[in-house]
C-alpha positions as CSV (number, residue, x, y, z in Angstrom):
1,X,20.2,-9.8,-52.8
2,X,20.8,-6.4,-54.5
3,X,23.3,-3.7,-53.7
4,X,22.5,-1.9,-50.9
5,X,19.6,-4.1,-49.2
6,X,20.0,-3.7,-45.4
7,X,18.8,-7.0,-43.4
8,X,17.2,-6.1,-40.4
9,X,15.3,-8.3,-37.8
10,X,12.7,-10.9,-38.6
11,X,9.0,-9.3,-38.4
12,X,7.5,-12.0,-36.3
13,X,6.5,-11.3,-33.3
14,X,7.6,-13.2,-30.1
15,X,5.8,-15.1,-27.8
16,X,4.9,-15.2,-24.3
17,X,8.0,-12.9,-23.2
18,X,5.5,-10.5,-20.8
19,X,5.6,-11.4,-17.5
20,X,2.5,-11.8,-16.1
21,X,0.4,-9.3,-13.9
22,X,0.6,-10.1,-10.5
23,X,-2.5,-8.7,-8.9
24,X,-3.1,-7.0,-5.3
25,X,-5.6,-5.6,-3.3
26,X,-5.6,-3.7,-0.4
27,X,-8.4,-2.6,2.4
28,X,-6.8,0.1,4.3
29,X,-7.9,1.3,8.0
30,X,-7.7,4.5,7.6
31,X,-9.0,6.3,4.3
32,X,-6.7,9.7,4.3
33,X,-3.2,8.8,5.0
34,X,-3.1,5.1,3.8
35,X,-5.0,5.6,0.5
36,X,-2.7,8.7,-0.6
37,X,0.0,6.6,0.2
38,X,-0.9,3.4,-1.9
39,X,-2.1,5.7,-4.9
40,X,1.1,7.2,-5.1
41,X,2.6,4.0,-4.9
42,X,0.3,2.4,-7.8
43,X,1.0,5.7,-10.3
44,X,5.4,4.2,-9.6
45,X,4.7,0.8,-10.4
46,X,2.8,1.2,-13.1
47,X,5.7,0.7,-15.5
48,X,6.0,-2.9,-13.5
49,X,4.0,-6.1,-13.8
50,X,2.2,-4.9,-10.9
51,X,-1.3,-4.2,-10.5
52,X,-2.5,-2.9,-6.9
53,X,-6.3,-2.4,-6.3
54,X,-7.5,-0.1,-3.2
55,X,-10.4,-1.8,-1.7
56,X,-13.5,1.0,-1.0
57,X,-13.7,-0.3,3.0
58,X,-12.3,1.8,5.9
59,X,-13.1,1.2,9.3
60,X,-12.2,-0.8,12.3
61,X,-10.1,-4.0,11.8
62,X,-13.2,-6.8,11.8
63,X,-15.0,-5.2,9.3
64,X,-12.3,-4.1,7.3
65,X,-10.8,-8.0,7.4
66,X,-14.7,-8.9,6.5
67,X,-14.5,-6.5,3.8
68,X,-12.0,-8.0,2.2
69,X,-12.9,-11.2,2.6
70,X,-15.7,-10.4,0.3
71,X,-13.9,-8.7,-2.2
72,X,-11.9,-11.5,-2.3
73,X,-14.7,-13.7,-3.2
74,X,-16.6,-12.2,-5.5
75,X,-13.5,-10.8,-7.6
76,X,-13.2,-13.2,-9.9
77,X,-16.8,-12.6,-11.2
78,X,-16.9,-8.9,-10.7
79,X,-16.0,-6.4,-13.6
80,X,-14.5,-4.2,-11.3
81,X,-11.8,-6.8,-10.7
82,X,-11.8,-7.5,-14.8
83,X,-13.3,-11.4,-13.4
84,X,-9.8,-12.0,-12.2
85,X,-8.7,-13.1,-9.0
86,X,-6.1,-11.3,-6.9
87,X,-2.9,-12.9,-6.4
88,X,-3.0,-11.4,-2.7
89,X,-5.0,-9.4,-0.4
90,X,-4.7,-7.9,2.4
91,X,-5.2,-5.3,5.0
92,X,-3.6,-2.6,6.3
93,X,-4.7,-2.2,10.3
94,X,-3.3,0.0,13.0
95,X,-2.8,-1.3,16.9
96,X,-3.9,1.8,17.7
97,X,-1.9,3.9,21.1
98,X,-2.0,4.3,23.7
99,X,-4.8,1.4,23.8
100,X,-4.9,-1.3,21.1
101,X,-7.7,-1.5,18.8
102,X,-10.2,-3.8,21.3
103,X,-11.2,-5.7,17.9
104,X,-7.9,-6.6,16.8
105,X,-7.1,-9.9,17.9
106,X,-10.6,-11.3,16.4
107,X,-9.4,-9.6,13.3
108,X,-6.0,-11.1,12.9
109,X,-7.5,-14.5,13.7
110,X,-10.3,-14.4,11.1
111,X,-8.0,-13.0,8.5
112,X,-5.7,-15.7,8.9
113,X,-8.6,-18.6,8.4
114,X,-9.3,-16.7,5.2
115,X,-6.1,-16.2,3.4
116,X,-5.9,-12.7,4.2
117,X,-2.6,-10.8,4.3
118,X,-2.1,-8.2,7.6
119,X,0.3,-5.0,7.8
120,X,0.2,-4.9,10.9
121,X,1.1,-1.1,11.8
122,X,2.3,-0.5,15.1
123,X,0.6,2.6,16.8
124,X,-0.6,3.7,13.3
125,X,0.2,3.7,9.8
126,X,1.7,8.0,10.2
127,X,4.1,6.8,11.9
128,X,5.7,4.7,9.4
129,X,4.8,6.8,7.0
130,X,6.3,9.5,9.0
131,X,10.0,9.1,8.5
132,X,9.6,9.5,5.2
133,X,9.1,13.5,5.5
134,X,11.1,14.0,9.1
135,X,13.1,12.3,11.9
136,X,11.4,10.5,14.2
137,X,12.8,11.0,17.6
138,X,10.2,10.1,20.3
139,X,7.7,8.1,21.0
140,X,3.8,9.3,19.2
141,X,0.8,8.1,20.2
142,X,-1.6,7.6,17.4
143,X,-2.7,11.3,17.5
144,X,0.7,12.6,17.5
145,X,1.6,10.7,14.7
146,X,-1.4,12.2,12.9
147,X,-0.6,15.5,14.1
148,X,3.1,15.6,13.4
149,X,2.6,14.1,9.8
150,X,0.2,17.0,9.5
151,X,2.4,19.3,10.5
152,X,5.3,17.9,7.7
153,X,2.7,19.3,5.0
154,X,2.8,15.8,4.0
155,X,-0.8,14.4,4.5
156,X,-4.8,15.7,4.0
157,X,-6.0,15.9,7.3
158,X,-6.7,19.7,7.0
159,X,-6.9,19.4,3.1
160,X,-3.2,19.0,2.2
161,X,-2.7,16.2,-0.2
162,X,0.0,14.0,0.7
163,X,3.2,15.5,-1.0
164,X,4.4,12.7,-3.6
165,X,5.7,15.5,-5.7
166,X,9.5,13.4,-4.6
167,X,9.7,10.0,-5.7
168,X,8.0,7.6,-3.4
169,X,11.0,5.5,-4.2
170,X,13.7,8.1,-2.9
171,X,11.5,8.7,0.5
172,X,11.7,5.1,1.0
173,X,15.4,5.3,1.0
174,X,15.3,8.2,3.3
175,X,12.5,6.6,5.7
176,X,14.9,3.4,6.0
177,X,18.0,5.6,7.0
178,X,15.7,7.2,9.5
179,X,14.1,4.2,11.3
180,X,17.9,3.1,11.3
181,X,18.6,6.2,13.5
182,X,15.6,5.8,15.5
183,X,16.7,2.5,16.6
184,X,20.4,3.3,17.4
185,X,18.7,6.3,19.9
């Protein structure tokens, strides 16, 4: 070798060192809060080997869970899905307060003969998603959770996008600190 040569790495290219894509779908309830949420979420992991697919359904839980239940099936023929198959699905339903969603039970059962994933969120899906933007410091009926999340600025019920201008990731940290101190009170 002459003078001066530097020796570097080998040009060849390695082999099956990507982790695969683990696919997910999710049918949400609710289409303002849930789907802000989860698209803010998506646009953070997209540096990850994560892919998370928002179903198009909204509405009360058994249609929703039989939404979903579609999807799944036809996803692995479907260009929408890129013919693939989702690693997991699932649903995100609210109990509803101060009565629980009169559907709900028949949902949970038939999601669970089909392979379907539940979040169960208990009155609604604002008020877990609430404690990311305030404290939380009495109890909220589904309304009020709506209505106080509104009033944080912090979700589009009267046109306000939901802020993710802060890391998702940081208001996580926050949220969990906060439900902490909800459940010492």
């Amino acid at each position: 070798m002459g003078v001066g040569v530097k020796r570097g790495k080998p040009l060849k290219r390695t082999k099956g060192v990507r982790r695969e894509q683990r696919r997910f779908l999710i049918h949400c309830e609710g289409e303002c809060a849930e789907d802000q949420y989860f698209r803010g979420m998506k646009a953070e992991l997209r540096a990850l080997p994560v892919s998370v697919q928002l179903g198009g359904a909204h509405g009360e839980p058994k249609s929703l869970v039989r939404a979903a239940i579609e999807h799944k099936g036809r996803a692995a023929r479907s260009p929408q899905d890129r013919c693939m198959e989702y690693d997991e699905v699932w649903c995100v339903i609210d109990v509803e307060a101060p009565r629980q969603h009169p559907g709900l039970r028949e949902a949970l059962d038939l999601a669970a003969r089909h392979g379907i994933e539940v979040a169960l969120t208990n009155p609604c899906f604002e008020l877990w998603l609430l404690p990311h933007f305030a404290e939380v410091s009495c109890y909220h009926t589904s309304e009020s959770a709506q209505k106080a999340l509104e009033k944080q600025g912090a979700c589009g019920y009267a046109g306000i996008p939901l802020s993710v201008s802060t890391s998702l990731t940081r208001r996580c940290v926050t949220a969990t600190g906060r439900r902490r101190n909800a459940h010492k009170r």
